[in-house]
C-alpha positions as CSV (number, residue, x, y, z in Angstrom):
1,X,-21.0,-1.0,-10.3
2,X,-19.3,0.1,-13.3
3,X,-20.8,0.2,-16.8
4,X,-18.7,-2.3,-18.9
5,X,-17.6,-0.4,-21.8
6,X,-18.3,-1.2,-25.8
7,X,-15.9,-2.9,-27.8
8,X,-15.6,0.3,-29.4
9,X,-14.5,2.4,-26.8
10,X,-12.3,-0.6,-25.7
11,X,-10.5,-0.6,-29.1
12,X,-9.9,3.1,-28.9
13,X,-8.6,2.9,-25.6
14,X,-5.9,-0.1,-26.6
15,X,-5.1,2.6,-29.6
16,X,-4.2,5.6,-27.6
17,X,-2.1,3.2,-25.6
18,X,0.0,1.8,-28.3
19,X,0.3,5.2,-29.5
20,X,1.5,6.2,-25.7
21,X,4.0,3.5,-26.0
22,X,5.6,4.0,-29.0
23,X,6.0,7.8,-27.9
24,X,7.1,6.4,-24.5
25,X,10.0,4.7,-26.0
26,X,11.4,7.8,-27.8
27,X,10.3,10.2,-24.7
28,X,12.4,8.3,-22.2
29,X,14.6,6.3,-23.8
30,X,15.9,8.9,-26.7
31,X,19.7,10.3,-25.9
32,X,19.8,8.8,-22.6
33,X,23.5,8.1,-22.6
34,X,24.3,11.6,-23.9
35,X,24.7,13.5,-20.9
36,X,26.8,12.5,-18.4
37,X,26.1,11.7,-14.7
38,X,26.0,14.6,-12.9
39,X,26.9,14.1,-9.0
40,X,24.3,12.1,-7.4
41,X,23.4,10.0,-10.3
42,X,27.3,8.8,-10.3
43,X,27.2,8.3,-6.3
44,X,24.4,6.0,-7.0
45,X,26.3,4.2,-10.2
46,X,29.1,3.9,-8.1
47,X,27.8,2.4,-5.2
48,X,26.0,-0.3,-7.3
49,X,29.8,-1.0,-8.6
50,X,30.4,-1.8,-4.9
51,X,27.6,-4.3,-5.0
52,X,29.0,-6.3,-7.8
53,X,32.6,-6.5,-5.9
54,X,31.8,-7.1,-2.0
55,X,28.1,-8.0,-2.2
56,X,26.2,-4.8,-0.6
57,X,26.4,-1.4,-0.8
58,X,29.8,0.3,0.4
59,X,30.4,4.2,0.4
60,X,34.3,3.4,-1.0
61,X,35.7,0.9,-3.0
62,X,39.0,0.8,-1.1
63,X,40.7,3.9,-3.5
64,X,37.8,6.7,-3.4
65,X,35.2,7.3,-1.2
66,X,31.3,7.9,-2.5
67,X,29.6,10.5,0.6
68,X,28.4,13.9,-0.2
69,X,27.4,14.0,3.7
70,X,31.0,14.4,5.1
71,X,31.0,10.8,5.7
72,X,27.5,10.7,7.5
73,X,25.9,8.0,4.7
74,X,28.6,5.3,6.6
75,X,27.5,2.1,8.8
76,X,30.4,0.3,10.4
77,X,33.1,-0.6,7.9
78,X,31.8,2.2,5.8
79,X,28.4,0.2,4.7
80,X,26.4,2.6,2.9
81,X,23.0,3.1,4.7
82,X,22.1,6.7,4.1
83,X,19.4,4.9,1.8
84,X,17.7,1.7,1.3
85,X,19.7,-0.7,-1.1
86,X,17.0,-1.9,-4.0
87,X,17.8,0.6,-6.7
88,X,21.7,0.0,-6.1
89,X,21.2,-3.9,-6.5
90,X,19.0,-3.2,-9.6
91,X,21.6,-1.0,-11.1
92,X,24.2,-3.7,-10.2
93,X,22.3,-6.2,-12.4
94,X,21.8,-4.2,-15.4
95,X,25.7,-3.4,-15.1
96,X,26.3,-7.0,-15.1
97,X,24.2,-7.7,-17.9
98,X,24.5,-4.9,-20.2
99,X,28.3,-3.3,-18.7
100,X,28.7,-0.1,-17.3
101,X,27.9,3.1,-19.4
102,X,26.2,6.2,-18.9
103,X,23.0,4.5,-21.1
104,X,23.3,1.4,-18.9
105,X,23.2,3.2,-15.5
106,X,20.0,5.3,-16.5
107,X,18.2,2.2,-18.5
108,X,16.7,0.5,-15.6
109,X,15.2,3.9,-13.6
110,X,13.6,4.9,-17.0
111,X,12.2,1.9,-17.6
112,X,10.2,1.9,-14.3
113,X,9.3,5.8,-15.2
114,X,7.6,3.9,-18.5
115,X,6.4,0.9,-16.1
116,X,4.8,3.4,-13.8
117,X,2.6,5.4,-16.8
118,X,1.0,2.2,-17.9
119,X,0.9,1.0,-13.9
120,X,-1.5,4.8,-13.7
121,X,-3.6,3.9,-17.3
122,X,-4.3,0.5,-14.7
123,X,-5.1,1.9,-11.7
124,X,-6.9,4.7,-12.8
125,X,-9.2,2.5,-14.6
126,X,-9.8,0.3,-11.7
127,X,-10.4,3.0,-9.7
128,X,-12.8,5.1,-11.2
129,X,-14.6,2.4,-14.2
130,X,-14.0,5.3,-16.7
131,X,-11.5,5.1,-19.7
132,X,-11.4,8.3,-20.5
133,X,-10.1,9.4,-17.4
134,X,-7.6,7.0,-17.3
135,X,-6.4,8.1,-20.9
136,X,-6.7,11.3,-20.1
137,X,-4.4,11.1,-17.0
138,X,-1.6,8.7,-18.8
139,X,-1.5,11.5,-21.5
140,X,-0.6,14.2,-18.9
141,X,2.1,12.0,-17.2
142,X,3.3,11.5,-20.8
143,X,3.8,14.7,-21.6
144,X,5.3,16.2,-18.1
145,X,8.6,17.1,-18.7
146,X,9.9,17.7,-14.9
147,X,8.2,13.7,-14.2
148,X,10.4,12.5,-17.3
149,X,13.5,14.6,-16.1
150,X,13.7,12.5,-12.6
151,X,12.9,9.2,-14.7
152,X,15.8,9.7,-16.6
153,X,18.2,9.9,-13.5
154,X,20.6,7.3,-12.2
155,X,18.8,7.9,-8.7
156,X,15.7,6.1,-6.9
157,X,12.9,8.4,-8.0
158,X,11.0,6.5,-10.4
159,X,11.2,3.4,-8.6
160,X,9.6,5.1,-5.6
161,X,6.7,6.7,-8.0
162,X,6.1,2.7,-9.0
163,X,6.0,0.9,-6.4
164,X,3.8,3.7,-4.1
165,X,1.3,3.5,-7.2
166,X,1.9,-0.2,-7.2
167,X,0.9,-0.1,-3.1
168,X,-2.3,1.9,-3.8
169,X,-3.3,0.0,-6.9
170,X,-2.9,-3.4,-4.0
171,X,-4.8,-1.3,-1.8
172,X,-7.5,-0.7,-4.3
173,X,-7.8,-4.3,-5.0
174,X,-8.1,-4.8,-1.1
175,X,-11.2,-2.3,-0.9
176,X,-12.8,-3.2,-3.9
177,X,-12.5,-7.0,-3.5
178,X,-10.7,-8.2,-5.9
179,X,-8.4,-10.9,-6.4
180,X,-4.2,-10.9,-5.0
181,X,-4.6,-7.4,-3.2
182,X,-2.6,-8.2,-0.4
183,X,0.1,-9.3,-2.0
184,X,0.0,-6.1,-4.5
185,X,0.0,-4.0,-1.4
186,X,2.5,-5.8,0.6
187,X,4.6,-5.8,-2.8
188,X,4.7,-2.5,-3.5
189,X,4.9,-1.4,0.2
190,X,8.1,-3.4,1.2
191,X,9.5,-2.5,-2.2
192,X,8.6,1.0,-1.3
193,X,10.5,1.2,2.1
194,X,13.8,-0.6,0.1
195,X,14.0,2.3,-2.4
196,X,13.5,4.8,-0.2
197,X,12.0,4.3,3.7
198,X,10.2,7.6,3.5
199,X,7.3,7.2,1.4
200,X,6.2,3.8,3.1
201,X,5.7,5.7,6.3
202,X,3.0,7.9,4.3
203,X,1.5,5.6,2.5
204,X,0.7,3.1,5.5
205,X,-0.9,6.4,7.1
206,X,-3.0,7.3,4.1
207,X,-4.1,3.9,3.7
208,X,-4.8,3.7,7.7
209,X,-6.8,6.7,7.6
210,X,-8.7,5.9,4.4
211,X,-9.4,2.1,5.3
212,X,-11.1,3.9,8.8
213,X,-13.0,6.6,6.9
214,X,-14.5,4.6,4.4
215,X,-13.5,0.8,4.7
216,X,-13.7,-0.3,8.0
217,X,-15.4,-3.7,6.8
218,X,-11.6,-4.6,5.7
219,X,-9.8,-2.9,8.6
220,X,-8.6,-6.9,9.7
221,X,-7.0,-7.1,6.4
222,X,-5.6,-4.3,6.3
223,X,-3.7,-4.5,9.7
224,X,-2.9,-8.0,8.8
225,X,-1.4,-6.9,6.0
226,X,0.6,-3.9,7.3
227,X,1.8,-6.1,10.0
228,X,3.2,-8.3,7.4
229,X,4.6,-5.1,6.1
230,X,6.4,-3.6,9.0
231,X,7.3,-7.5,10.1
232,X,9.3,-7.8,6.9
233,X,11.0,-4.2,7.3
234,X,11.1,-4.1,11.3
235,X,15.1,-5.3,11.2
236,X,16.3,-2.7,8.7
237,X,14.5,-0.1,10.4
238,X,16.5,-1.1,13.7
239,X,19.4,-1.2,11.3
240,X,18.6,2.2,9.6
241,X,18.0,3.9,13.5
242,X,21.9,4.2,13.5
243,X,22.5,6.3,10.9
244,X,23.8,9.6,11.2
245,X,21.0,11.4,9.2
246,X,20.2,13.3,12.8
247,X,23.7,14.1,12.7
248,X,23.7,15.9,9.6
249,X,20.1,17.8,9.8
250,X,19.7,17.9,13.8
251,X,18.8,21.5,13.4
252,X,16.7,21.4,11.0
253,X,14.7,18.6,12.1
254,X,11.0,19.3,12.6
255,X,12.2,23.2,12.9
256,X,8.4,25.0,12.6
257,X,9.8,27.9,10.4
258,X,11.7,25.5,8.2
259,X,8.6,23.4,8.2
260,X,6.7,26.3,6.9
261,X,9.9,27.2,4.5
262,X,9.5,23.8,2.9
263,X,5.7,24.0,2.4
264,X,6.5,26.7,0.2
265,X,9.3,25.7,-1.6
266,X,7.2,22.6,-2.3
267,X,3.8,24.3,-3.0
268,X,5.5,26.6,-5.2
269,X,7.2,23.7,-7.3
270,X,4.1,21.9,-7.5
271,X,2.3,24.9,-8.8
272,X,5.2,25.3,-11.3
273,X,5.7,22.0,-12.6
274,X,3.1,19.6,-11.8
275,X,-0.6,21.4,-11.0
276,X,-0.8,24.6,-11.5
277,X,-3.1,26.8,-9.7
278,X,-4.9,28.5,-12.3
279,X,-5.3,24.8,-13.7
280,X,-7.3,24.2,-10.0
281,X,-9.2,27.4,-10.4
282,X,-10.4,25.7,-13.5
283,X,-11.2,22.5,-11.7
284,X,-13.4,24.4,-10.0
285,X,-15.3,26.6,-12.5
286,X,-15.7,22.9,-14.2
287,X,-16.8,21.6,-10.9
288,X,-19.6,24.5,-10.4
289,X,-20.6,24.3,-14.1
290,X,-21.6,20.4,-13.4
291,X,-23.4,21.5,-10.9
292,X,-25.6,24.0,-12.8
293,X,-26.1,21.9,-15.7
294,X,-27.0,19.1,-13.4
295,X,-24.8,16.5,-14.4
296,X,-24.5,13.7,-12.5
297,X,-20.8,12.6,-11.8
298,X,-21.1,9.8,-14.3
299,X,-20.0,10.7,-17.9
300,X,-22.6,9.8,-20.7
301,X,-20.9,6.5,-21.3
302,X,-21.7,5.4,-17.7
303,X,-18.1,5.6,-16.7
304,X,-17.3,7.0,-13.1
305,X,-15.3,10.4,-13.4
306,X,-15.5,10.9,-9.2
307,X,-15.3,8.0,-6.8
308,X,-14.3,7.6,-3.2
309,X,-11.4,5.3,-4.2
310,X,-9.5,8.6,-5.4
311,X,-9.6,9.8,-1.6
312,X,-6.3,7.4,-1.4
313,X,-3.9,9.3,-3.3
314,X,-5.1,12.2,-1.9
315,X,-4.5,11.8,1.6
316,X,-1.1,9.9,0.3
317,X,0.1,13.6,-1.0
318,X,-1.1,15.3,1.9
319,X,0.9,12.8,4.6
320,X,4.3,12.8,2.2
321,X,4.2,16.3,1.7
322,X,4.0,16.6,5.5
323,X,6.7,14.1,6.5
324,X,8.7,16.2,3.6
325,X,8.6,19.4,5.2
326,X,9.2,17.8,8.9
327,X,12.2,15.8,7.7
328,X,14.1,17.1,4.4
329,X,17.1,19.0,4.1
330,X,16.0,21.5,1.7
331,X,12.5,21.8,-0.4
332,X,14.0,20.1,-3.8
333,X,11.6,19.0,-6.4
334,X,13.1,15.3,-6.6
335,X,11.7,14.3,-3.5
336,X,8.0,14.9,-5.1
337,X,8.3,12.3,-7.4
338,X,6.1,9.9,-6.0
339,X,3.8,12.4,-6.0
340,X,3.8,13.5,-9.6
341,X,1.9,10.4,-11.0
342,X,-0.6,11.1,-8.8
343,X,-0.6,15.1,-10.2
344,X,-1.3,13.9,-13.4
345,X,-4.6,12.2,-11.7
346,X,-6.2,14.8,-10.7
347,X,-5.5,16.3,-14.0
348,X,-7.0,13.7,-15.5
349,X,-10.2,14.0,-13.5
350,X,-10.5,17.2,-14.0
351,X,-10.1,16.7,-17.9
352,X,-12.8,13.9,-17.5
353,X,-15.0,16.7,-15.8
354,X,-14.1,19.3,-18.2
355,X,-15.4,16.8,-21.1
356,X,-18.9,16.4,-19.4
357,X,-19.2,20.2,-19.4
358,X,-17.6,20.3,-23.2
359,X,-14.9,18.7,-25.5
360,X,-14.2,22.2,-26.3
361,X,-13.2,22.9,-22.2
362,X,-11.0,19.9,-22.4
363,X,-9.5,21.2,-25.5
364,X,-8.2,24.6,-23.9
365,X,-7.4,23.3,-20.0
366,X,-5.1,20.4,-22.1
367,X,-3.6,23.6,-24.2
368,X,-2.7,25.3,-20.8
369,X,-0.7,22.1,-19.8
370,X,0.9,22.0,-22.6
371,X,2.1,25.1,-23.0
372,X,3.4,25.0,-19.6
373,X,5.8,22.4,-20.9
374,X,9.1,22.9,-22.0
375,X,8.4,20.5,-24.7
376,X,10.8,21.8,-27.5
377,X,13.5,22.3,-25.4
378,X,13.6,18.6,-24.6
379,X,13.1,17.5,-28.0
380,X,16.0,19.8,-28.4
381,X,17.9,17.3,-26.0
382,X,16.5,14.3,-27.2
383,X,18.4,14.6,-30.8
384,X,21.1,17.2,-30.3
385,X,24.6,16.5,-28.0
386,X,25.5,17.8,-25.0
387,X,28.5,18.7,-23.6
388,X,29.0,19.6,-19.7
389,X,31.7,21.2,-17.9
390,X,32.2,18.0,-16.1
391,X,32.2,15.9,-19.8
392,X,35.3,18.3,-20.6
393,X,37.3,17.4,-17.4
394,X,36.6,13.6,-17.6
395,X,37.8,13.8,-21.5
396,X,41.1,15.7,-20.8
397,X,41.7,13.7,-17.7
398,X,41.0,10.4,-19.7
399,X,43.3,12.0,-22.7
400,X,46.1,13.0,-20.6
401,X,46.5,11.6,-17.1
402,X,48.6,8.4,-16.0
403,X,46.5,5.7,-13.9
404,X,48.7,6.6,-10.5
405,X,47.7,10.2,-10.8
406,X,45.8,11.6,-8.0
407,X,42.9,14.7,-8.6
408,X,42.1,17.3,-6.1
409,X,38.8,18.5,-6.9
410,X,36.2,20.8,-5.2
411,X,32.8,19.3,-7.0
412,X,31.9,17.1,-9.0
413,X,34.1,14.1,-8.0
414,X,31.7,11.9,-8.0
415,X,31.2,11.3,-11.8
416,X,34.9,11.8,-12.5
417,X,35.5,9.0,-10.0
418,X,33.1,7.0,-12.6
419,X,34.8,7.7,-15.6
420,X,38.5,7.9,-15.2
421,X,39.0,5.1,-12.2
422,X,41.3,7.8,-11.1
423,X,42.2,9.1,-7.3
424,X,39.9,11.8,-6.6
425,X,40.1,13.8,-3.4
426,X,37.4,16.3,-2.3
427,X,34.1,17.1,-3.1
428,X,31.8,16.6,-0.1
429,X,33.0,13.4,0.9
430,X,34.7,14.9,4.4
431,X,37.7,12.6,3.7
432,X,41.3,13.7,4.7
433,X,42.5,15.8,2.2
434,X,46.5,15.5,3.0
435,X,46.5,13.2,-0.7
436,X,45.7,16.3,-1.9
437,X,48.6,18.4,-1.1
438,X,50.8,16.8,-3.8
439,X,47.8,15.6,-6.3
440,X,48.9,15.5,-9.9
441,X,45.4,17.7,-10.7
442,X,43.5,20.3,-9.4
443,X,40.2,21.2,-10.1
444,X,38.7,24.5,-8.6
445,X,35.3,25.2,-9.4
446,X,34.2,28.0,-10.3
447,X,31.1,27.9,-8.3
448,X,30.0,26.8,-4.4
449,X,28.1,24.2,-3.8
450,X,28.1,24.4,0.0
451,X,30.4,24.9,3.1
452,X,31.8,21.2,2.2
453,X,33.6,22.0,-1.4
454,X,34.2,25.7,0.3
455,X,36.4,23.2,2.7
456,X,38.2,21.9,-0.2
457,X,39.0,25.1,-1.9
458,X,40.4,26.7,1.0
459,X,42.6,23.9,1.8
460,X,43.7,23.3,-1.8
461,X,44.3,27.7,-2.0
462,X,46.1,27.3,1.4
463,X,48.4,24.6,0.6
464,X,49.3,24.4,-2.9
465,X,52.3,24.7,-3.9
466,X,51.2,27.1,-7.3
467,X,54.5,27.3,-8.4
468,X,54.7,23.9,-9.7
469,X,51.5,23.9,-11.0
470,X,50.1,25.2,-15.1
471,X,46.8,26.9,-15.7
472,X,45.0,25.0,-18.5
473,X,42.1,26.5,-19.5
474,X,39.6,23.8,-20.8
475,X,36.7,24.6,-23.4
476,X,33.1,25.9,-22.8
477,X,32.1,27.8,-19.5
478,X,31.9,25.8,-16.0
479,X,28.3,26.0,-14.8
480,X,27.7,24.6,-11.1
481,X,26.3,21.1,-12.2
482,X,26.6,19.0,-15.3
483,X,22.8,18.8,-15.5
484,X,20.3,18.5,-12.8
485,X,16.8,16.7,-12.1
486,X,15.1,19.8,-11.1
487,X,13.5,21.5,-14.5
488,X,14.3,25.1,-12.6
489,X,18.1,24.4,-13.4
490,X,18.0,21.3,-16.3
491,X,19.6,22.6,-19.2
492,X,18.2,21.4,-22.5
493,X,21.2,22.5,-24.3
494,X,25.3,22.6,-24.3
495,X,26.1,25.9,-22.0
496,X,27.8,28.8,-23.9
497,X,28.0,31.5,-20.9
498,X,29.5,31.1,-17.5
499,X,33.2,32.0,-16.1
500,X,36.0,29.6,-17.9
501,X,36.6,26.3,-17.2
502,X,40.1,26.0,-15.6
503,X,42.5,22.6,-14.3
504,X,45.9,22.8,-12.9
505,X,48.4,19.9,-13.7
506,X,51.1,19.6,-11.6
507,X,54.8,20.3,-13.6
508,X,57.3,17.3,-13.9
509,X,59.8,17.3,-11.5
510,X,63.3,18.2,-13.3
């Protein structure tokens, strides 16, 4: 049983929180329309358009087209299915409400990135009876800068962190007894699968495996409950069996060596940006100090800082890091971010420990983690502007092209198509590029993506008419993306260095 806490500790705890909040607010809501979409946050922005148009998710609007798989993200009648539709139809409802604008498409995803930090304080508590350790773990999450970087996309990854933590947190109240479990779990599971099918598949399995290792008193339940689960999902996963994802990644697919290539990329990321390894070694010099000084793994206030309930999340890691490196097309760090709340866990458990030995422990592993975070830099982005490569082209586009005008362009299409309403031909969508023979612009990157905008670049060098064409040379450098997710290539401020920025407009005809 856990010790009820004073009215003391209580107070303090509700403090910290509201503190938590208010810096919450700032953290993930400062400058969020600054920056521009970069690629795949305008895919997702404009697919949700689709929604409010035709109903579901489409992968064109009838003028552009909205794959970065060569067209492999297309169902019949070019439905999108390459994911599950939930964040699209949430993103469609804030655009209704609130219009579309950069700070409109990001609003709702960083407001479940806020959702899910108080969702941890919760189930941390629950799980382990100890406040601390649940204060201690919301205050690493708070601070991360890669988890807030993915909460502040236009893309599903803070809705998946949520609603997997909302799943375990139903699974918890399963175990434990308490009441409207079930319907938490089946919640946050079915939610789960809608935002992104992976992540449901390794959660069921954790839960499986944990509810036989430890629960087997509530193994009806639980299959009752994951029947209701897989029930509700079984059509769209006969729906989903169609798509072309097998297609795309056939030879990659459960490859050995790129198995083993993604287990690093992914270990090595999670060292870098969520746990870091000399952070574990320090987990376990606190662990074998307990042990010395004979503390039992209660703190002196009675709370629990270990408890079997924590075995969840960890076998919940372990069984999506392995469907990750069977199934993913390359080792990037977004697809960790259910993960990352659950990082911040076991750093607040091992803070909890660290207390027990001494504050002062505490005090130095929490200076470590700290100064492992970029944390000026993104208070640099938080109250300065930004400017992008792709911010410049959208501007001179917006400042000097007719409505009928066509663009040719080898990246970044996707958030020009957002902005100007324009034609745009290229990018990675796989589309016919013969629109793009005579297009009014042309926009040549100055750096490869992949063998899809190498595609477009050859074509566009190949058949071009140059002649008819003028250079203009746009301000600032052109760097690859306008700003990416992963903190290995985020930029916190306005590039300055790079080769020059350069579109060709096409010369009246006299």
């Amino acid at each position: 049983m856990h010790a009820t806490p004073s009215p003391t500790s209580r107070l303090r705890e509700r403090f910290v929180l509201t503190l938590v909040f208010l810096a919450a607010c700032w953290l993930y809501l400062g400058n969020l329309g600054n920056i521009l979409l970069w690629q795949d946050e305008a895919q997702t922005a404009l697919i949700a358009k689709t929604v409010l148009a035709r109903g579901i998710p489409y992968g064109t609007d009838g003028v552009n087209f909205f794959s970065q798989e060569r067209g492999a993200e297309y169902g019949e009648n070019f439905v999108y299915k390459w994911q599950t539709w939930l964040p699209f139809y949430v993103l469609a409802l804030f655009f209704q409400l609130f219009g579309e604008s950069t700070f409109v498409a990001r609003l709702p995803f960083a407001l479940f990135g806020m959702a899910t930090l108080f969702l941890l304080h919760r189930y941390v508590r629950e799980a382990t009876g100890d406040g601390k350790t649940a204060m201690f773990t919301t205050l690493v999450l708070c601070v991360s800068i890669p988890w807030l970087l993915l909460a502040r996309q236009c893309r599903y990854y803070s809705m998946t962190a949520f609603f997997a933590l909302l799943a375990l947190y139903g699974f918890l109240r399963i175990v434990t007894g308490r009441r409207w479990g079930e319907t938490i779990f089946a919640t946050g599971a079915v939610a789960l699968f809608h935002c992104h099918y992976l992540y449901v598949a390794s959660l069921l399995a954790a839960v499986g495996l944990q509810t036989l290792l430890l629960h087997r008193d509530r193994l009806l339940r639980m299959l009752l409950v994951t029947g209701v689960v897989i029930g509700i999902n079984a059509p769209w996963l006969i729906w989903l069996s169609g798509m072309k994802y097998g297609q795309a990644y056939s030879a990659s697919f459960l490859d050995p060596q790129l198995f083993l290539w993604r287990l690093t990329g992914f270990a090595r990321d999670s060292a870098a940006h969520a746990l870091p390894l000399p952070f574990l070694g320090a987990a376990l010099a606190v662990g074998i100090g307990l042990v010395f000084r004979c503390r039992p793994p209660r703190g002196r206030d009675g709370g629990c800082t270990l408890s079997p309930h924590l075995l969840t999340p960890l076998l919940f890691i372990v069984f999506t890091l392995v469907a990750l490196c069977a199934s993913a097309p390359a080792p990037f760090f977004r697809y960790l971010s259910p993960l990352l709340p659950l990082y911040a866990l076991i750093a607040g458990v091992v803070l909890r420990l660290a207390w027990q030995l001494h504050p002062l422990v505490t005090g130095a592993l929490a200076l470590y983690l700290l100064s492992r975070q970029p944390l000026l830099p993104y208070f640099h982005e938080l109250t300065h502007d930004y400017t992008g490569p792709v911010e410049r082209i959208v501007d001179h586009l917006k400042a000097n092209a007719s409505p009928t005008d066509v663009v040719a362009i080898t990246y970044g299409d996707m958030p020009v198509k957002f902005y100007t309403g324009l034609r745009v031909v290229g990018g990675l969508t796989g589309e016919d590029l013969a629109p793009a023979r005579n297009a009014d612009w042309i926009v040549i990157r100055q750096h490869l993506i992949s063998d899809k905008d190498a595609e477009v670049r050859d074509f566009l060098a190949r058949t071009s008419d140059w002649h008819n064409y003028e250079r203009i040379v746009l301000p600032g450098p052109d760097v690859p993306f306008e700003n990416r997710e992963s903190p290995d290539e985020h930029l916190f401020a306005s590039p300055t260095e790079g080769p020059p920025l350069i579109i060709f407009r096409r010369r009246p005809s006299t």
